[in-house]
N, C-alpha and C positions, 0 to 999 in steps of 0.2 A: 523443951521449948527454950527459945534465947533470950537474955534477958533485952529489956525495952534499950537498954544502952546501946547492946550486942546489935540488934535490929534494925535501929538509928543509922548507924556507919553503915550497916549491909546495904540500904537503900540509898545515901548519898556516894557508897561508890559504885553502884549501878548506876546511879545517873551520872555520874564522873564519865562512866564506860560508853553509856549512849550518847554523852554530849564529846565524847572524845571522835567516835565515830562519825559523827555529824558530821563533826570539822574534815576528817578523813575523805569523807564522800565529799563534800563540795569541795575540796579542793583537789578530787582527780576529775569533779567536771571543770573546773577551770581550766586546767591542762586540757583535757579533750577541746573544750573551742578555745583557746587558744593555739591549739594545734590546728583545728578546724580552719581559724582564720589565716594561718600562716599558709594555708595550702593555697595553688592556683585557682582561678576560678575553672570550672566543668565548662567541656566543651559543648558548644550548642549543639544538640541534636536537629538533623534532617529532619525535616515536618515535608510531605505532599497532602497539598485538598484538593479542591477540586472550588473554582470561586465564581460565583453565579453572575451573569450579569441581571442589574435589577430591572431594566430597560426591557430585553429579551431573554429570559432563560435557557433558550436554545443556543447562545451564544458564550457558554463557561467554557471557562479554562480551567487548565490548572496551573497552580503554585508552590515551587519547591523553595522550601527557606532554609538557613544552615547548612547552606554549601561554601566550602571555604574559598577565599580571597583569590588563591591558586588554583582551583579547581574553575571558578568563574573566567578568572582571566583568558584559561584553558578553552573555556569555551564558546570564548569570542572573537579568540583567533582561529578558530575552526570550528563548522557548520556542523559537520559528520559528526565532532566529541556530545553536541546537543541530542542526538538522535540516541551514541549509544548509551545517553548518560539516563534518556528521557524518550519513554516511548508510550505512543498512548493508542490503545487497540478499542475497536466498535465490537463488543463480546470476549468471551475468553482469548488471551495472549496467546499468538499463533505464531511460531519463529518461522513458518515454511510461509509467513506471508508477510508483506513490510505492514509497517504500523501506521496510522491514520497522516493524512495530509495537515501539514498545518505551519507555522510559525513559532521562532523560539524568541525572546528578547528577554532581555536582561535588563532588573530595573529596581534601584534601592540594596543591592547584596540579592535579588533572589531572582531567579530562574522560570520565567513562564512562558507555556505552550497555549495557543490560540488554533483550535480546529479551523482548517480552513470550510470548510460547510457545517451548518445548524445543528447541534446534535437534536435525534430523533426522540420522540417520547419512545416510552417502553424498552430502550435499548440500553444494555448495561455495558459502562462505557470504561474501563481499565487502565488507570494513569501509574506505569512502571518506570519506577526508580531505580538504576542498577548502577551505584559507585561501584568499585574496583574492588575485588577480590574484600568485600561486603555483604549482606545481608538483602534482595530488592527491597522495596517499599512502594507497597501496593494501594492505591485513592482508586474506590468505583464511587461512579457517579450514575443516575439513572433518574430520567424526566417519568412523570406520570404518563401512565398510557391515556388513561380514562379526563374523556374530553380534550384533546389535542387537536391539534387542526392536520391538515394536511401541509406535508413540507417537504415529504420527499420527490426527486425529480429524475427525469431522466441528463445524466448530463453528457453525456455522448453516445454520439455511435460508430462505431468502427468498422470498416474504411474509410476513412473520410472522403475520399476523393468523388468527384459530381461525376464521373465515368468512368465505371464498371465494367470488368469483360462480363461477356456471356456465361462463363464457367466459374461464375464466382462461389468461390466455397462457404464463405460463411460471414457472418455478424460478430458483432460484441458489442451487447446493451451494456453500458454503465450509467448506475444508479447512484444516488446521494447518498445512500443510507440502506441497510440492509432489507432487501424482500424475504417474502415468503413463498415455502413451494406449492405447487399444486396447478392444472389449468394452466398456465401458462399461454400457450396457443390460443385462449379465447379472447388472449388480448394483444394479440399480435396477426398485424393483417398486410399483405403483398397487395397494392393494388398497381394495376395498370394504367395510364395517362390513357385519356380519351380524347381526341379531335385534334384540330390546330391548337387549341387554346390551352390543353395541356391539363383541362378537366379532370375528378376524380372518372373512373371508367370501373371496369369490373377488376372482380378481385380474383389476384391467381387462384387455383384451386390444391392448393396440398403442397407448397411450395420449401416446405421445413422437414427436417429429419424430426420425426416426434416419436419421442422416446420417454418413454417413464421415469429414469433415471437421469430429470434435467440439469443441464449442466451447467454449475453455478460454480463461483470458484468458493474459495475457503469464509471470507464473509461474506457472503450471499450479495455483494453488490455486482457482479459482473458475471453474466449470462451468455453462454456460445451458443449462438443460431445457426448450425448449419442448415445449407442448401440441400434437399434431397440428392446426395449424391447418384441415386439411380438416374437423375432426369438432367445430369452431367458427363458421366459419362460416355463415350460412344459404342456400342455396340451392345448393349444393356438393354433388358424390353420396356423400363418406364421410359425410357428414354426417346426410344422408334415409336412406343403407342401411344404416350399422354405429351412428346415432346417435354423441351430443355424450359426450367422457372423461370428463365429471363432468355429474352429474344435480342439481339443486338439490332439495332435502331430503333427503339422503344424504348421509352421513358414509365420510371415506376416510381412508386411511394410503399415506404418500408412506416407503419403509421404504429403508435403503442397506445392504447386504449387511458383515457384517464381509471378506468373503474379498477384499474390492476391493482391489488393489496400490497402495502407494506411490512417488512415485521412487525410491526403495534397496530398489523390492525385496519391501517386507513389507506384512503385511496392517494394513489400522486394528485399531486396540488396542480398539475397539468400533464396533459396528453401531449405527444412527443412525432414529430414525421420527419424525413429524411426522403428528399427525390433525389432521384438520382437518373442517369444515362445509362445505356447499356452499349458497349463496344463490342468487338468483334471478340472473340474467344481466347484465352493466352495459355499454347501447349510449349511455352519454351521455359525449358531449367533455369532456373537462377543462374548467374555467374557473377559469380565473386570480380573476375578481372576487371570485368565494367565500370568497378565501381571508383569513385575518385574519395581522395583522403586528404584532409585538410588538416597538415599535422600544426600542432601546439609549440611554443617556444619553451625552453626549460628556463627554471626558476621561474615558474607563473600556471597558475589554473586554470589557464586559458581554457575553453570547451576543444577534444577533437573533435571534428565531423567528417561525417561521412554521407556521401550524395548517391545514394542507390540510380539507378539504370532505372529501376522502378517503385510502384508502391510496396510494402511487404506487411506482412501480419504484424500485425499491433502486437499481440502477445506476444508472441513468440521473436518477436525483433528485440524487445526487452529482455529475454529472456535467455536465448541463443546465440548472443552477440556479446563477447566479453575484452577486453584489454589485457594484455599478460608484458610482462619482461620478457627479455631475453632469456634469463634462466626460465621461465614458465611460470613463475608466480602471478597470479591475478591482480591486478591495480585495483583498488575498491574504489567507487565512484558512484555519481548518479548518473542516470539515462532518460533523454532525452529524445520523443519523435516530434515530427513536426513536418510541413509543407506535407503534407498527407501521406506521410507516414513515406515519403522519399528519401527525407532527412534524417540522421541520426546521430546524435550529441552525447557528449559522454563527460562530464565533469570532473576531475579526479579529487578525492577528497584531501590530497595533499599534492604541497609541487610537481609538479613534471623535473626530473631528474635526465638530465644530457644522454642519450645514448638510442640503444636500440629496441623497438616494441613490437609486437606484432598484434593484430586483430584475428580473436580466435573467434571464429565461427560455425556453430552445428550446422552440419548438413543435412539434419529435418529441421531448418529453417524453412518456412513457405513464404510464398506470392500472394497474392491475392484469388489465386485459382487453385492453391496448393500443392504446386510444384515446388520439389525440393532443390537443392545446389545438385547439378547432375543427375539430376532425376525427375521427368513430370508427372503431373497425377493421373492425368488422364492418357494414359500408354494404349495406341490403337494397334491392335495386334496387326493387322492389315497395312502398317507404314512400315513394318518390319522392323529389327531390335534398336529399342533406344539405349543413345550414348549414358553408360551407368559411374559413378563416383564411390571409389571401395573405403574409402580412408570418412569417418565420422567426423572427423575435425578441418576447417579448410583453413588455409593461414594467408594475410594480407600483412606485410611486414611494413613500418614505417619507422621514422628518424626524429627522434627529438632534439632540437640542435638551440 
């Protein structure tokens, strides 16, 4: 054992040793924040929510923050950089479909998207952030199903035009907000005018192709109604023994039932009709030549248009109707129908550039009877061989000057 002297010094230079250390350790944290503070400040991180209005809560938006300086400026000189930067879908993100209708504005450093229509209860609503070779950044949003009112509506219907051939091929219901499937037909009614006065009268009797596998597109807000094509075309036995759905000089109502279900649930907040005329029958092919081209000035976004000869498919004029260069590359842009679907507009999402363009167009584009470019739908064997078009693609060239 060491003597009491011995033991004395053993313990003041243990504590020599921890108070030596002491000093040791606070002064490698002083270095660390002072290194800490010598550094830049962190860059702000992207935030998306999703921001309620407190008035209507069917009326949120959303809010992107910590977008930088360059990136904002970016996107206020161009419409398109908001879209790819900011997209916001009614249910899971679908690329084979565009993302919801709405408004972008720019306000205080941050970036916000206004649905143009109410979002629906029960619907989960998907606010996608996609900076540049980044990470997305995903905001759902979703109203209560339970107790919501009715809000969704029908909000068009396609053809628009008040005079219809007799051989009209089909509809397109568009909806505010996603339905649900099921029944369909029990609320969907063909009526016939009655009198001078242009009365409800009876109702066609089987006037839609009804099919099990109803035809909704990818968010269940746009519905195709075809016409029984048996009761179109000629020489067909629906067609000889129950007669053609629409008779030309006769006036109809195409009527949508309030009681119809939404996705969450509830009925449309109103029941929806469309009359219309019916004309004589249309067996002539499209032709591209007819049509007249309203070209755009370069250096300017000016819309091109284009003045169809007739009315054409809503879908499918969106759809199969594109802008290319000379080399063949596709001009990205938005699309434009209008004057009942005669018209067709094309934005480009960036300047028109001087030189030479062409209008590429599918040749299963339809009519409003569903006749192709060079080809009609209703082929009467009896008229002997109709004029046919080999080539898928038809070209309409024009000049940006």
């Amino acid at each position: 054992m060491k003597p009491r002297k011995a033991q004395q010094q053993d313990n003041e230079c243990n504590h020599f040793v921890r108070r030596l250390r002491l000093l040791y350790f606070l002064t490698c944290l002083g270095w660390i924040f002072a290194g800490c503070a010598a550094q830049k400040p962190l860059p702000v991180e992207v935030a998306v929510r999703w921001v309620a209005d407190s008035a209507d809560a069917r009326r949120a938006m959303v809010e992107v923050s910590g977008i930088s300086a360059a990136s904002l400026k970016q996107v206020s000189e161009d419409a398109a950089q908001s879209r790819r930067l900011l997209a916001v879908y009614a249910g899971e993100p679908n690329p084979n479909f565009p993302p919801m209708a709405g408004s972008y504005e720019i306000q205080s450093g941050k970036l916000f998207f206004k649905p143009q229509f109410p979002l629906e209860p029960g619907v989960e609503y998907h606010a996608v952030f996609q900076p540049e070779q980044k990470p997305s950044i995903t905001a759902i949003f979703q109203l209560p199903a339970s107790g919501a009112l009715p809000a969704t509506v029908v909000s068009r219907i396609t053809p628009s035009a008040d005079l219809l051939p007799e051989n009209l091929l089909k509809f397109y219901v568009q909806f505010s907000a996603p339905m649900r499937r099921g029944r369909i037909y029990d609320h969907i009614h063909l009526r016939e005018a009655s009198g001078e006065g242009g009365g409800e009268g009876r109702e066609v009797d089987l006037p839609f192709l009804q099919i099990d596998e109803e035809l909704w597109d990818s968010t269940m807000t746009r519905l195709t109604l075809f016409i029984d094509p048996g009761r179109i075309k000629r020489g067909v036995l629906p067609l000889e023994e129950v007669g053609p759905a629409l008779e030309a000089g006769k006036r109809y109502t195409l009527v949508i039932d309030r009681e119809w279900r939404d996705g969450a649930g509830k009925p449309l907040k109103d029941g929806f009709q469309k009359s219309f005329s019916v004309g004589p029958p249309d067996r002539e092919p499209i032709d591209p030549k007819r049509w007249q081209i309203q070209s755009p000035f370069a250096s300017t976004r000016d819309a091109l248009s284009v003045n169809f000869a007739e009315s054409l498919d809503y879908a499918l004029a969106q759809r199969l109707i594109a802008v290319a260069l000379e080399s063949g590359e596709i001009v990205a842009g938005k699309i434009v129908l209008s004057e009942q679907e005669r018209r067709w507009t094309f934005i480009p999402a960036s300047s028109w550039q001087r030189g030479r363009y062409h209008l590429l167009i599918q040749t299963t584009l339809e009519d409003l009877a569903g006749n192709n470019i060079g080809k009609p739908f209703d082929v009467d064997t009896l008229a002997g061989t109709q004029r046919q078009i080999a080539a898928s693609t038809a070209r309409l060239p024009f000049e940006v000057r």
